[in-house]
N, CA, C and O of each residue as an XYZ file, in Angstrom:
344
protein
N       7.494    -57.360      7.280
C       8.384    -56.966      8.334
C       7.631    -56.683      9.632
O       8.298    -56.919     10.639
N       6.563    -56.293      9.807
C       5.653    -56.220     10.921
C       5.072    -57.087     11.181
O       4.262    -56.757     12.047
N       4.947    -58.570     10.811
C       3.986    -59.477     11.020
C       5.383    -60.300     12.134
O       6.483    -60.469     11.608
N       5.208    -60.652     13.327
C       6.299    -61.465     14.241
C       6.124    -62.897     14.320
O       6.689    -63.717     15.043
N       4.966    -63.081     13.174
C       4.494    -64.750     13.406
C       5.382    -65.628     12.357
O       5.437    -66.855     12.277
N       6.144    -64.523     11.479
C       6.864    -65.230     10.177
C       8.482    -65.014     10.525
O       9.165    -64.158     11.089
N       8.654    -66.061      9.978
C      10.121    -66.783     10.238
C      11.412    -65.706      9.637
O      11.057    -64.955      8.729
N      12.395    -65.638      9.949
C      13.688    -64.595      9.808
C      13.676    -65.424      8.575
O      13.156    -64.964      7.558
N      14.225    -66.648      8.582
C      15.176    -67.196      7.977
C      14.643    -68.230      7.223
O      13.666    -68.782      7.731
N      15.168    -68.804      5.727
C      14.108    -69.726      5.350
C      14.987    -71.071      5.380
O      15.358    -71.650      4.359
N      15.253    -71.463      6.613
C      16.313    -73.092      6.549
C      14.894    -74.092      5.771
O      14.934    -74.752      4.733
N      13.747    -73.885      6.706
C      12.708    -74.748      6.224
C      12.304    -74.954      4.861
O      12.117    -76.089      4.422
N      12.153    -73.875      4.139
C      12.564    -73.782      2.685
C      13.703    -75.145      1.896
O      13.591    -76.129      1.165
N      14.637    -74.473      2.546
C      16.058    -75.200      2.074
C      16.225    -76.294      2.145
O      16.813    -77.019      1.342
N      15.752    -76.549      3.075
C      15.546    -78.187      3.955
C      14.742    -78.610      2.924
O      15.327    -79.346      2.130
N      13.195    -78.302      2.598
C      12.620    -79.045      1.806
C      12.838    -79.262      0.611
O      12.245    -80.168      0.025
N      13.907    -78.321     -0.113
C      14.074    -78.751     -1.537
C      15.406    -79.724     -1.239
O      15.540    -80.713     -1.960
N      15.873    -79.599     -0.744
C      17.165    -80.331     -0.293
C      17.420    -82.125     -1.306
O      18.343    -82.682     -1.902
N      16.221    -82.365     -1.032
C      16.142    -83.570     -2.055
C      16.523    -83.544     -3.645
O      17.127    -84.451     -4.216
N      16.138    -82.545     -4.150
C      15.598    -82.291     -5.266
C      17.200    -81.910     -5.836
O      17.661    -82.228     -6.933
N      17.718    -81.329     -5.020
C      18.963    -80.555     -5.235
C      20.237    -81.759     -5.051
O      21.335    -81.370     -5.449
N      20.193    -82.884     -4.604
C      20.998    -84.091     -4.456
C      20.560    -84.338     -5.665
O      21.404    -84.359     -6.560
N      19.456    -84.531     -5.929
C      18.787    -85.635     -7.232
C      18.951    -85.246     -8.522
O      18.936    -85.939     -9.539
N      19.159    -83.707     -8.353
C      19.814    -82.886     -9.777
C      20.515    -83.558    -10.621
O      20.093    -83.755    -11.761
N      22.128    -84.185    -10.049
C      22.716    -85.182    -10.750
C      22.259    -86.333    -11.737
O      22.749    -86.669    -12.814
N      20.945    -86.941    -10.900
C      20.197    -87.947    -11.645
C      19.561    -87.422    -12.623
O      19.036    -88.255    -13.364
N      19.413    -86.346    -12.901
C      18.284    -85.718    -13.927
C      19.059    -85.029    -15.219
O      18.577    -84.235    -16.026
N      20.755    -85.708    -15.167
C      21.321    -85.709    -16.652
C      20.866    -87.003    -17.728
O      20.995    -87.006    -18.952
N      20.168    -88.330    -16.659
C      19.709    -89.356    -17.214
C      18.438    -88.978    -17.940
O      18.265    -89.524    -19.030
N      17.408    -88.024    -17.453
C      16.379    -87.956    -18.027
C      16.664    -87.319    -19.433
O      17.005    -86.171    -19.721
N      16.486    -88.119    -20.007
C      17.241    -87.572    -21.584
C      15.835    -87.025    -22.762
O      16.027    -86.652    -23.919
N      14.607    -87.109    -22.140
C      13.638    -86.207    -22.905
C      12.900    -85.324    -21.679
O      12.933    -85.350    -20.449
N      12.323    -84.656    -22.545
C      11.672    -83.596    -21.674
C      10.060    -84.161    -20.819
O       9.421    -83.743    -19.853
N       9.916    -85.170    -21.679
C       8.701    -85.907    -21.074
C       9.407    -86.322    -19.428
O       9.194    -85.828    -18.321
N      10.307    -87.437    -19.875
C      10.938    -87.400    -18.494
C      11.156    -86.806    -17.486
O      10.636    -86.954    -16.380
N      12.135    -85.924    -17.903
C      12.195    -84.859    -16.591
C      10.782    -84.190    -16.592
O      10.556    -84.300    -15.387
N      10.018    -83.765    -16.942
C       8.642    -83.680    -16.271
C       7.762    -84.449    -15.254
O       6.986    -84.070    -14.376
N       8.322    -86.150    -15.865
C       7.610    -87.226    -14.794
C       8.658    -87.000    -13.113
O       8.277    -87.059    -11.943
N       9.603    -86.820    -13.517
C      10.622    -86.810    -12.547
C      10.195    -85.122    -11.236
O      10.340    -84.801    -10.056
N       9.690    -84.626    -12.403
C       9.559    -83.443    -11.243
C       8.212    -83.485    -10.919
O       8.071    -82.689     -9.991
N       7.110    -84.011    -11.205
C       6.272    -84.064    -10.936
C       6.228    -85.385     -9.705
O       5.538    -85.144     -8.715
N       6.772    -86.416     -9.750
C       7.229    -87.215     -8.784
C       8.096    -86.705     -7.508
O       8.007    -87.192     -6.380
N       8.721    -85.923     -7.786
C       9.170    -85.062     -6.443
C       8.613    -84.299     -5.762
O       8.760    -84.179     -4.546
N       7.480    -83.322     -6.874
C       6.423    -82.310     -6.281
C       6.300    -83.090     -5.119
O       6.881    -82.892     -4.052
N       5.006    -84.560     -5.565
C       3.833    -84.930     -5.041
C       4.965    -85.518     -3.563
O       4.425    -85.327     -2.473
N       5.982    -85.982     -3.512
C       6.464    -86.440     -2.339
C       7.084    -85.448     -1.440
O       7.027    -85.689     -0.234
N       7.698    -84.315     -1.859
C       7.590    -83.251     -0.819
C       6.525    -82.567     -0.284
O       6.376    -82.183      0.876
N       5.849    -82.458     -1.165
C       4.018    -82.083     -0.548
C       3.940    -83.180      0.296
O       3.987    -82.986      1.511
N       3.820    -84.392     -0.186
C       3.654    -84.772      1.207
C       4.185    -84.851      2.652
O       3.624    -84.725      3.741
N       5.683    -85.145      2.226
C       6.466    -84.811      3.765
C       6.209    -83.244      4.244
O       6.103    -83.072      5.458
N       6.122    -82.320      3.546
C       5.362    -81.035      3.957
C       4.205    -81.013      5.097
O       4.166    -80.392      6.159
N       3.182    -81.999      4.445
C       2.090    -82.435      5.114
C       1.777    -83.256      6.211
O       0.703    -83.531      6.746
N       3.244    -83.676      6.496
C       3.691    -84.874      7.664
C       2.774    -86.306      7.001
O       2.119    -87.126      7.645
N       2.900    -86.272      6.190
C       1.819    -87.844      5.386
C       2.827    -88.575      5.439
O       3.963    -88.109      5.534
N       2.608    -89.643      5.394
C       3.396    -91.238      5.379
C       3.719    -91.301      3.754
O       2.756    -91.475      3.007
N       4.654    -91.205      3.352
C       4.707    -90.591      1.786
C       4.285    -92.181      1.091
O       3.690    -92.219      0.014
N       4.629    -93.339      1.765
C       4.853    -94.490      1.246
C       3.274    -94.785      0.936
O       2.821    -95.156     -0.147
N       2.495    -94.518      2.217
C       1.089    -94.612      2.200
C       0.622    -93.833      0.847
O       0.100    -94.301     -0.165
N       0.960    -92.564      1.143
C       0.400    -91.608      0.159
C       0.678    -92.105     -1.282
O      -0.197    -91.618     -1.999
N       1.254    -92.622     -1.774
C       1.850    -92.576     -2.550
C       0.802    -93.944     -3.549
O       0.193    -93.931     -4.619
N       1.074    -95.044     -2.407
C       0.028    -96.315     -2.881
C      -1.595    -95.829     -2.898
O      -2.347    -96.149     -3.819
N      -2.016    -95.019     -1.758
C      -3.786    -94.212     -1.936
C      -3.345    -93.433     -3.157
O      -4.379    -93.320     -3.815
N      -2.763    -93.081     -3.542
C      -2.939    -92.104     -5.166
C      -2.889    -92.985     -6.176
O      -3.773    -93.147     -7.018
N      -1.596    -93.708     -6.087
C      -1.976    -94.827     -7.661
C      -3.227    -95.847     -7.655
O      -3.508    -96.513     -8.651
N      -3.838    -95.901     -6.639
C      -4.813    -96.862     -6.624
C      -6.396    -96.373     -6.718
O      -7.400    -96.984     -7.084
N      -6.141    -94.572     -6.077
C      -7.221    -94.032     -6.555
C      -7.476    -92.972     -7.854
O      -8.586    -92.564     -8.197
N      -6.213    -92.630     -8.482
C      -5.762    -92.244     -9.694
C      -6.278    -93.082    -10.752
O      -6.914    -92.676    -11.724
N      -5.961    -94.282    -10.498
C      -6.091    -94.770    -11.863
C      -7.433    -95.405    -11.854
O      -7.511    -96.451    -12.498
N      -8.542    -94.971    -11.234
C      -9.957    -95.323    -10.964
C     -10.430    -93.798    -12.382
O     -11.339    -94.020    -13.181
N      -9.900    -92.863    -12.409
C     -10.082    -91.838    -12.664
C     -10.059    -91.670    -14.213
O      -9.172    -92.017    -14.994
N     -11.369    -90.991    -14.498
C     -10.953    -90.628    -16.072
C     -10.251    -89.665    -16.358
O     -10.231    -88.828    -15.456
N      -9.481    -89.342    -17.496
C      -8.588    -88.792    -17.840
C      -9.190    -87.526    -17.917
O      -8.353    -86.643    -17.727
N     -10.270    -87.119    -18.114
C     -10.538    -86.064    -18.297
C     -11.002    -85.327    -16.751
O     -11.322    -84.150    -16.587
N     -10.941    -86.165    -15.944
C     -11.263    -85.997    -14.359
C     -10.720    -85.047    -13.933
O     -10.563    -85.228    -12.726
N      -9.997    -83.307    -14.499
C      -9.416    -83.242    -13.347
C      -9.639    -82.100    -12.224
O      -8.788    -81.659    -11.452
N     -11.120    -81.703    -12.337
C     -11.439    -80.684    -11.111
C     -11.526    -82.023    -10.132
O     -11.356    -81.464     -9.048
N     -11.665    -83.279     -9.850
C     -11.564    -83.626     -8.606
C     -10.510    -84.157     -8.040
O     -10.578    -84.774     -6.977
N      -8.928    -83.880     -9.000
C      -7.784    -84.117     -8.415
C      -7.250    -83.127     -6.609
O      -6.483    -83.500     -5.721
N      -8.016    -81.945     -6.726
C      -8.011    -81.619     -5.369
C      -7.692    -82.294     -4.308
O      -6.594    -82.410     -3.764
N      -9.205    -82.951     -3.906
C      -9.747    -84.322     -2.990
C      -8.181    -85.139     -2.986
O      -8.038    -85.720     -1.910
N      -7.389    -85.261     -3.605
C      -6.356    -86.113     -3.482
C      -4.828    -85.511     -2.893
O      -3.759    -86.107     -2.759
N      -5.191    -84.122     -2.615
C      -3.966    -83.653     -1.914
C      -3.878    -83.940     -0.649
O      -5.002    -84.235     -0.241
N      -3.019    -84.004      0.250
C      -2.570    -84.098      1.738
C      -2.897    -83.409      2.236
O      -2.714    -82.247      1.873
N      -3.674    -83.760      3.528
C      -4.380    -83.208      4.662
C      -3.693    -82.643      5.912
O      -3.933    -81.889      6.855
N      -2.574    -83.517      5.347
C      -1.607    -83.327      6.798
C      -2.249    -83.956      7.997
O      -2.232    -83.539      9.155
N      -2.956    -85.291      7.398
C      -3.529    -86.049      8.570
C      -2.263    -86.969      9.488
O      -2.578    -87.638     10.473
C-alpha cells in the first residue's frame, strides 16, 4: 500500500490469462491428464512470451529447434531458453 509504483488494479493480469480462459472449453477434449498438462504447458510458454513482447511465432520455432538438440536429462540449462523480452 505504500509503494506508488504498483498498479491499483490488475486488468493486466486479466488480460493475460484471458486466453486460457476462452480455451477452457477446448480442454473438455483433453481427455487424459497427460494432455491437459501438454496443453497447459503450451499456454504457459506462449503467454510468457507475449508477456515478454517476443514474437511468439519466432519463439516458439527457436525452442523446438533448440529443445530438441537437448538431452533429456538437460535441465539446469532450460533457463538460457526463457524470453528476454528482446
Amino acid at each position: 500500500m505504500l509503494d506508488g509504483s504498483l498498479e491499483i488494479v490488475n486488468n493486466a493480469a486479466e488480460r493475460a490469462i484471458k486466453p486460457f480462459v476462452i480455451g477452457r472449453k477446448n480442454f473438455l477434449f483433453a481427455n487424459t491428464a497427460k494432455c491437459a498438462t501438454s496443453s497447459a504447458i503450451i499456454y504457459s510458454i506462449i503467454e510468457t512470451a507475449k508477456a515478454n513482447n517476443v514474437i511468439v511465432e519466432k519463439y516458439l520455432v527457436y525452442l523446438f529447434d533448440n529443445l530438441s538438440k537437448l538431452g533429456c536429462q538437460d535441465n539446469e540449462n532450460l533457463g538460457h531458453f526463457m524470453p528476454s523480452g528482446c
